[in-house]
C-alpha angles and dihedrals in degrees: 000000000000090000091053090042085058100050099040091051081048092052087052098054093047083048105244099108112065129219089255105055086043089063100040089062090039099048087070099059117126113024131335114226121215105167109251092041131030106208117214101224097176099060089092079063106037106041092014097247124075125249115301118221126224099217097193117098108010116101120257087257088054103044094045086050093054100046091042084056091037086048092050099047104036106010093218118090134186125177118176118200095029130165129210098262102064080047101066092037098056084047094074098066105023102040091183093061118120133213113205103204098196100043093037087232125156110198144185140173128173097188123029113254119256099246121248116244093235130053122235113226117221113198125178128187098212135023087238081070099070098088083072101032077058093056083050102050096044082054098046093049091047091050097056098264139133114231132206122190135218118178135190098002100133128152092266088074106024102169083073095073097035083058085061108058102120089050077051097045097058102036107102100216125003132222116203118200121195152156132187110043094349092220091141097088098058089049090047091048087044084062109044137042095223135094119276124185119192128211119198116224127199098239110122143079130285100303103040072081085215103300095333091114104046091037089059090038085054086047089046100050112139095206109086120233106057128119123199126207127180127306112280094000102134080152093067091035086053090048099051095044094057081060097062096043091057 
């Protein structure tokens, strides 16, 4: 969006942009209401990627209303926690859209993004993890990372991760995804000097109280430089993660 401000302010002093047209992109910063939803049309510029949409719990019309105004201002959408139906009905009119089933990810960009020098490293413990490591990735790429993937080397196996110290050694920041007891982020950040951010999952038994105990364990570590989001929240470990690439 910055990119498009400039030339058009260009095109008008050169004379090829009119007023009008000046005022009518303008007249939307820095949000556009429309009523049930006030979009913030000025977070491209602000935090350098547009507005992201929490899919749950709107219904398929508002969710489609917001992304076709999100689309048209910025060309770039994200939803998290999509379903299918806002997904076809987005398709209609945006045929390149994409729907991610696993990580429940509705997705659109008009341009392709420039690349980030670095690569972002998902790890999960277990295989029942993917469904967050995927929310991650479909960020990440959306975002203008490269993403490497490292699947099932929890601590119950540890061998499996201290096999893996060379695809450890050239990711630029690390995600680590885990349920249970959630101990595999403090060995990863034991082995590394980058920055890891964990991210607790919900997958355990009963008193694992559905990502309460690996979340404290994350919050507890006793290896710096790790940062902790939300449970199950791949999309603010991706996010943060993009920061730091860049």
């Amino acid at each position: 969006m910055t990119d498009k401000i400039t030339r058009m302010l260009e095109g008008f002093k050169a004379s090829r942009v009119s007023h009008e047209k000046i005022r009518r992109t303008l007249k939307d910063l820095p949000y556009k209401d429309i009523g049930f939803a006030k979009i913030d049309n000025h977070r491209n510029l602000r935090r350098g990627f547009p507005e992201v949409v929490f899919g749950r719990g709107k219904t398929t019309e508002q969710v489609v209303k917001i992304a076709q105004k999100i689309i048209s201002h910025d060309g770039i959408l994200l939803i998290t926690h999509a379903d299918r139906k806002a997904f076809l009905k987005l398709k209609r009119s945006y045929p390149a859209v994409k729907f991610d089933k696993k990580a429940k990810i509705i997705s659109y960009r008009k341009d392709k993004p420039v690349l980030k020098k670095g690569t972002v490293l998902i790890v999960t413990a277990g295989t029942a993890d993917l469904p967050v490591a995927a929310e991650a990735k479909a960020t990440l790429e959306i975002m203008g990372n490269k993403v490497e993937l490292l699947y099932d080397v929890g601590v119950a196996g540890l061998h499996r991760i201290l096999d893996k110290s060379e695809v450890l050694d050239r990711a630029s920041v690390i995600i680590v995804i885990a349920g249970m007891e959630g101990a595999l982020a403090s060995v990863v950040s034991g082995l590394v000097s980058k920055a890891v951010i964990a991210v607790p999952t919900s997958v355990g038994y009963g008193a694992s109280f559905g990502g309460i105990a690996p979340l404290l364990t994350m919050i507890n570590s006793c290896s710096p430089g790790i940062a902790v989001v939300n449970i199950d929240n791949g999309f603010g470990a991706a996010y943060f993660a993009s920061l730091i690439n860049s």
